[in-house]
C-alpha positions in Angstrom: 40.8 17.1 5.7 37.3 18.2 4.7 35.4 15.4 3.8 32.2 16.0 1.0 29.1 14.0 0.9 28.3 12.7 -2.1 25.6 14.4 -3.8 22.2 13.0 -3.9 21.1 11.3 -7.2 17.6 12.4 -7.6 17.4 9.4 -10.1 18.0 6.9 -7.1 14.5 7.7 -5.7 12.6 6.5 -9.0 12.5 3.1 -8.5 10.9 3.1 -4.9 8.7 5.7 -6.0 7.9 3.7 -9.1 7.4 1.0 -6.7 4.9 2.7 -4.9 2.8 3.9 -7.5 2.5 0.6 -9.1 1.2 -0.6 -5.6 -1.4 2.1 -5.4 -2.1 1.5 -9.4 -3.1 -2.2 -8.3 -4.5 -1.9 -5.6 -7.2 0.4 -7.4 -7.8 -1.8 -10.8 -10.9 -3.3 -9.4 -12.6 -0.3 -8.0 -15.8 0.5 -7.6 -18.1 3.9 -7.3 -21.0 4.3 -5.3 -23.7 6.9 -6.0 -26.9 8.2 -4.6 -29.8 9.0 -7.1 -27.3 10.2 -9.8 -28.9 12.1 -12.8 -28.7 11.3 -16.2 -26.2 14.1 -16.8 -24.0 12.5 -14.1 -23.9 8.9 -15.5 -22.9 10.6 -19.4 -20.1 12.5 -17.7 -19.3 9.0 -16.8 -18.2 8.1 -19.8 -15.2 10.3 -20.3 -14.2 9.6 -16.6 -14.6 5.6 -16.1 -13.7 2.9 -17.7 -16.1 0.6 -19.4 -18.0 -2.0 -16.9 -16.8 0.1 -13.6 -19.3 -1.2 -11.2 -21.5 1.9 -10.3 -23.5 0.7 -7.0 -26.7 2.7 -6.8 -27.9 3.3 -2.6 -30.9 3.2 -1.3 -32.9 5.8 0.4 -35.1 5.0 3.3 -38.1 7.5 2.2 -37.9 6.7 -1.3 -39.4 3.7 -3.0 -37.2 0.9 -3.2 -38.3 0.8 -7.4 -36.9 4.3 -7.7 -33.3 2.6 -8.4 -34.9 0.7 -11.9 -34.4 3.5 -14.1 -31.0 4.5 -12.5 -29.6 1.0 -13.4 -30.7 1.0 -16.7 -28.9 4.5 -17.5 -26.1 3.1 -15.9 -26.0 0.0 -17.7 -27.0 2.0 -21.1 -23.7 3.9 -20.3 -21.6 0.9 -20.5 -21.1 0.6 -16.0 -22.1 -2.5 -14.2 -24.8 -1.4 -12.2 -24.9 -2.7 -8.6 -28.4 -1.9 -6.7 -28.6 -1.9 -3.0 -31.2 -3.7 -1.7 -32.3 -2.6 1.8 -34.4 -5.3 3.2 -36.4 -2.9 5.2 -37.9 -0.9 2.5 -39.8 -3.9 1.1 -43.4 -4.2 1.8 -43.7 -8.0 0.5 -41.6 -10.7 -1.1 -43.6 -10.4 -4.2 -42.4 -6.5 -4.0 -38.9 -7.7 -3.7 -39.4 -10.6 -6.5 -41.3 -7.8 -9.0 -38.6 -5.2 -8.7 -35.4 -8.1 -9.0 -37.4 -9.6 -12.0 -37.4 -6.2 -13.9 -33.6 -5.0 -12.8 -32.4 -8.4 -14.4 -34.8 -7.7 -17.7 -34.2 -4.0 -18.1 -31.0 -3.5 -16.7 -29.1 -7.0 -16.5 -28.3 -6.7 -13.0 -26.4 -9.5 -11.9 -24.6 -8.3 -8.6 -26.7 -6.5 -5.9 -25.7 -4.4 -2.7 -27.9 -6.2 0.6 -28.4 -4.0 3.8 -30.8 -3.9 6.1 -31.6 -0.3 5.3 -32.1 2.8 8.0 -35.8 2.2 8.7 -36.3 1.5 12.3 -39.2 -0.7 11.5 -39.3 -2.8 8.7 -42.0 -2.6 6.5 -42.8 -5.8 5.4 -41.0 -9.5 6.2 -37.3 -8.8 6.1 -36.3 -7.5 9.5 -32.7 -7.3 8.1 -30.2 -8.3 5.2 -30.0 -11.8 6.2 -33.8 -12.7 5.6 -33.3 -11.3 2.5 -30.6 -13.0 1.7 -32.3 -16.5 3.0 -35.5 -15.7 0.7 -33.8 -17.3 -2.1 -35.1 -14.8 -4.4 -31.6 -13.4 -5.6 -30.9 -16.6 -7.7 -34.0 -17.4 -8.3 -34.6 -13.8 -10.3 -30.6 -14.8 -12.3 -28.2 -12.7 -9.2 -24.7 -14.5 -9.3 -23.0 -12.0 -6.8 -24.4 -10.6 -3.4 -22.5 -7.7 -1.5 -22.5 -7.3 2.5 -21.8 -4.7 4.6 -18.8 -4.7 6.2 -18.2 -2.0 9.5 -14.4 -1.3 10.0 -15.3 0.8 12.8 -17.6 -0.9 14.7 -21.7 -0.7 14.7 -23.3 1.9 17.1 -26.2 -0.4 18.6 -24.1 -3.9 18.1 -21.1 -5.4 19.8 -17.9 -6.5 17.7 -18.9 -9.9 18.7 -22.7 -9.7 17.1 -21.1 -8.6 13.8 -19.0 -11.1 13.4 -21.3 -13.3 13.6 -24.2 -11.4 11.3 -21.1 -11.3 8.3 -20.5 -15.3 8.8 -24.2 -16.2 8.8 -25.4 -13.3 5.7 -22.3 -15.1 3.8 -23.6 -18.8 5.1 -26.9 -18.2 3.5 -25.7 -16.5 0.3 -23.4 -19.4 -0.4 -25.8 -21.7 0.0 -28.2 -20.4 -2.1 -25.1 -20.4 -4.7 -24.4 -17.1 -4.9 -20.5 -15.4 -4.9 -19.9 -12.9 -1.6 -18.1 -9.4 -1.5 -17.9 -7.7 1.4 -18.4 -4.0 1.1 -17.3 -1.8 4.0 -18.6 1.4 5.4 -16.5 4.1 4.4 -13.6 4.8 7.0 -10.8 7.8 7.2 -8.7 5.5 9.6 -6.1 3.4 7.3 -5.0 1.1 10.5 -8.7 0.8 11.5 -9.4 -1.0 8.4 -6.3 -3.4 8.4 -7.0 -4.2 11.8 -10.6 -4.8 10.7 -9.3 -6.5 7.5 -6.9 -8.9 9.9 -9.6 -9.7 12.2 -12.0 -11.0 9.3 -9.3 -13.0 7.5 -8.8 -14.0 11.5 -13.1 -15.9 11.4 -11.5 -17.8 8.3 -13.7 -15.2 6.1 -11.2 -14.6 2.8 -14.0 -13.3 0.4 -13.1 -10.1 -1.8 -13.6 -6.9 0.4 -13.6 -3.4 -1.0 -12.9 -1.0 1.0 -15.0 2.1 1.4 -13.9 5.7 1.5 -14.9 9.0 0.8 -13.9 10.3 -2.7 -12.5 14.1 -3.3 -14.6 16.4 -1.6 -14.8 19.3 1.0 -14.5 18.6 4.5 -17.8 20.1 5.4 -19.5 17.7 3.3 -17.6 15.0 5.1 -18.6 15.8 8.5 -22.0 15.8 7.7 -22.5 12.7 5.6 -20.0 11.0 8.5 -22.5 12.4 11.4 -25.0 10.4 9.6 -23.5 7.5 8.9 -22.4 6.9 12.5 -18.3 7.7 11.0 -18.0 11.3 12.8 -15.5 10.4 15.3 -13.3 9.1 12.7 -14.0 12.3 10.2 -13.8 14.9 12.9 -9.8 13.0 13.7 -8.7 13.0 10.0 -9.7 16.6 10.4 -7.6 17.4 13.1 -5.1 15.6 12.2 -4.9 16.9 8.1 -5.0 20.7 10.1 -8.0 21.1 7.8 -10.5 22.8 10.4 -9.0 25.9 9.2 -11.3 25.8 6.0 -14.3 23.4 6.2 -14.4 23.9 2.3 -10.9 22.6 1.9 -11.3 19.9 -0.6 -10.1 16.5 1.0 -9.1 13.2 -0.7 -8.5 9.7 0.4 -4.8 9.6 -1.2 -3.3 8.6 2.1 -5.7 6.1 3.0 -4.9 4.4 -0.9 -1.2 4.9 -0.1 -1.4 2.9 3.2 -3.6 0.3 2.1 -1.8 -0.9 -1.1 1.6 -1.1 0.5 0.4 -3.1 3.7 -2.0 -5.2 1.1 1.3 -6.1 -0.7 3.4 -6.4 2.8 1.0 -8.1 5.0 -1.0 -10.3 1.8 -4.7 -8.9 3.0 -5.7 -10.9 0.7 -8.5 -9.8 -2.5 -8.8 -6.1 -1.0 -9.5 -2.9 -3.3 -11.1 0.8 -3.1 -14.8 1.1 -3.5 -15.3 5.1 -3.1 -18.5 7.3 -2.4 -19.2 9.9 -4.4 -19.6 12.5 -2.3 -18.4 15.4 -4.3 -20.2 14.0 -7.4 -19.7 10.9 -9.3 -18.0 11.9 -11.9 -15.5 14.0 -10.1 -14.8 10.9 -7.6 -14.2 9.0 -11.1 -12.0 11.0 -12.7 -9.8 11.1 -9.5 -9.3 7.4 -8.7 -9.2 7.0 -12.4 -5.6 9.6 -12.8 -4.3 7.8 -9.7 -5.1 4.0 -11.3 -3.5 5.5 -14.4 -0.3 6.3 -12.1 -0.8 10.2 -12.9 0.6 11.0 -9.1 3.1 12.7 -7.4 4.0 11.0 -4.0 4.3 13.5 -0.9 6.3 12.8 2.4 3.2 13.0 4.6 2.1 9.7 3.1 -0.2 10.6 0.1 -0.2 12.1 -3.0 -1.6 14.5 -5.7 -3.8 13.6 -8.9 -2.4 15.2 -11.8 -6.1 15.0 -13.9 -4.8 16.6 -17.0 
């Protein structure tokens, strides 16, 4: 007697797929964009791409004046966005520097979260040899900040030891608290999903449960990657997801972070990571990066079986 399988009902697959995308959908309702020196015509385009009071954070540039970012956050704000200035302690020649510029970002642009690093200067040029004299100046709420970000390193710090961070994060957050300030922790952006849960477990691990967003590199070609990663001390990590994605084929291959969102909101929802979402640099252009995490939020995806998905932007 021949015996026939039953045929597959395509319909049985909706609900774990439905599943999924509601994962990745909530995983990405708090996220956040990061930009460098975006232009006025970048920050309109913002508007048909974002939605009202996305939290734009605004870097800072090592050979540019640390007052440069003023007139960025106040586009940014005029647009409708939350501006979110870093801060890199480095860059600032004096405390009353510091105090000037944080007196006019709350009065022109009502910044109320900021971004503090220690900044890529190998010297500092003034009193803050790093984010954590910043921090302990006391001039964040003093000048009306109610929310400080710190970096967070999922892969590790080229000049310090595991060990060193961990202690850095507990003291920057430490100081911040007690000058009564809220704490994110921002991350360096990443290609390696298990790297960051690992990261993720061991910071939950030091009794740290403070809102972390996750960096990663928005939608854009792989040569772009590799050399924004090469400077920001990622390449190892870029250079693997390029191997591994078979992408080396065509540096201007456009790469997005789909399976890296995929893998994160399920094991956010399976191992409780606790207040974790996307925070993604706009390397291909702010508002292209926008528009992309803003189809997937919306759920306009179709799931693939190597573990990501594509952005139907239409």
């Amino acid at each position: 007697m021949i015996v026939t399988a039953p045929a597959l009902d395509p319909a049985a697959a909706l609900p774990a797929e439905n599943a999924v995308r509601a994962r990745i959908a909530d995983f990405l309702s708090g996220y956040s964009l990061e930009a460098t020196r975006p232009k006025a015509a970048d920050i309109a385009a913002l508007k048909n791409a974002a939605a009202p009071g996305t939290a734009v954070y605004l870097s800072a540039i090592p050979t540019r004046a640390p007052e440069e970012v003023l007139d960025q956050a106040v586009a940014v704000r005029t647009a409708g966005f939350e501006p979110v200035p870093h801060l890199a302690a480095r860059n600032f020649a004096s405390a009353t520097q510091l105090s000037a510029l944080l007196e006019k970002l709350a009065a022109q642009a009502g910044v109320v979260r900021v971004l503090v690093i220690a900044g890529d200067r190998d010297r500092a040029a003034g009193p803050y040899a790093g984010a954590l004299e910043l921090i302990e100046s006391g001039l964040l709420a003093r000048h009306g900040i109610r929310t400080v970000g710190i970096a967070g390193h999922p892969e590790g710090h080229p000049l310090l030891a595991p060990e060193t961070l961990d202690r850095m994060l507990a003291a920057k957050i430490d100081a911040a608290e007690q000058s009564g300030l809220s704490v994110e922790i921002v991350t360096q952006f990443c290609f390696n999903a298990a790297a960051i849960v690992r990261w993720i477990d061991r910071v939950r691990d030091l009794g740290i449960e403070h809102r972390v967003r996750v960096g990663m590199a928005g939608p854009t070609s792989l040569t772009t990657l590799l050399r924004y990663a090469a400077r920001c001390g990622v390449k190892a990590s870029a250079a693997g997801a390029a191997r591994q994605a078979g992408l080396m084929k065509n540096l201007f291959t456009v790469s997005a972070p789909d399976p890296i969102v995929r893998a994160l909101a399920q094991t956010r929802e399976e191992r409780r990571l606790g207040d974790v979402s996307g925070h993604f640099f706009s390397f291909g252009g702010v508002d292209a990066t926008a528009r992309w995490v803003a189809a997937a939020a919306a759920g306009r995806i179709a799931l693939d079986r190597a573990g990501g998905f594509t952005v139907n932007q239409a």
